[in-house]
C-alpha positions in Angstrom: 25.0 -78.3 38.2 24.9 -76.6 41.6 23.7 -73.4 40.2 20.9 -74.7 38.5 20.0 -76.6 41.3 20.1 -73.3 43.3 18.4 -71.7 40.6 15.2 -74.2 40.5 14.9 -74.3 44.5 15.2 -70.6 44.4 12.5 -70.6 41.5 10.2 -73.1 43.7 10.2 -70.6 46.6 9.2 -67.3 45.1 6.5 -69.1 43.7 5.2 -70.5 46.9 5.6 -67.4 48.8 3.6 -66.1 46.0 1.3 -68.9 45.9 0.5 -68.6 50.1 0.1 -64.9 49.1 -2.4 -65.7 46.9 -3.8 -68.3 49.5 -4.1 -66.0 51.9 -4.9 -62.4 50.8 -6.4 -62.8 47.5 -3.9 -60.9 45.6 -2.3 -62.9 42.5 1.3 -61.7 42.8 2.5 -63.0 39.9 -0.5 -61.9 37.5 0.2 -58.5 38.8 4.5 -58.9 38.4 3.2 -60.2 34.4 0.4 -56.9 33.7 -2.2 -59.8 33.7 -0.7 -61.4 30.2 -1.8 -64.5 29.5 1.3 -65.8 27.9 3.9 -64.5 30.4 2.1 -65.6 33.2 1.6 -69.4 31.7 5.7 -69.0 30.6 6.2 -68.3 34.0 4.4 -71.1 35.7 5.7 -73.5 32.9 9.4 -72.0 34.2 8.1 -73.3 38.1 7.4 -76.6 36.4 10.7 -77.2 34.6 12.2 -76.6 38.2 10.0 -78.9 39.9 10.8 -81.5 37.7 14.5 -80.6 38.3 14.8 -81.0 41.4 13.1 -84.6 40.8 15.9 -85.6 39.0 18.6 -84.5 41.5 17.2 -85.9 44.1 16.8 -89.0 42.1 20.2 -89.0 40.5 22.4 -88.1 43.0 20.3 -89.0 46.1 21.2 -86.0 48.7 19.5 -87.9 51.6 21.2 -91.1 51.6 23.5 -90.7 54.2 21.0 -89.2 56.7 19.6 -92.2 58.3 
């Protein structure tokens, strides 16, 4: 469980470091790290949803932040 949450978090961040790449410069990282395919790039964006969603669920199920108040 702690892996996959690592995982999905790790997953999220390349994606927005490639995103504020993107933002930024103009240059699509990830349509470049998929030769410009379609389908792979669409797989891989489908991948940073699954994690987003994820970490939804941990934080609903096992509510990390609870205790910090």
């Amino acid at each position: 469980m702690k892996l996959t949450t690592l995982l999905a978090c790790s997953v999220l961040i390349v994606c927005g470091i490639f995103a504020a790449v993107y933002a930024l410069a103009g240059f699509d990282i990830l349509a470049y790290l998929t030769f410009g395919n379609p389908y792979v790039y669409r797989a891989a964006l489908s991948l940073t949803g699954v994690a987003a969603l994820w970490l939804i669920f941990w934080l609903v199920a096992f509510r990390p932040t609870k205790f910090l108040s």
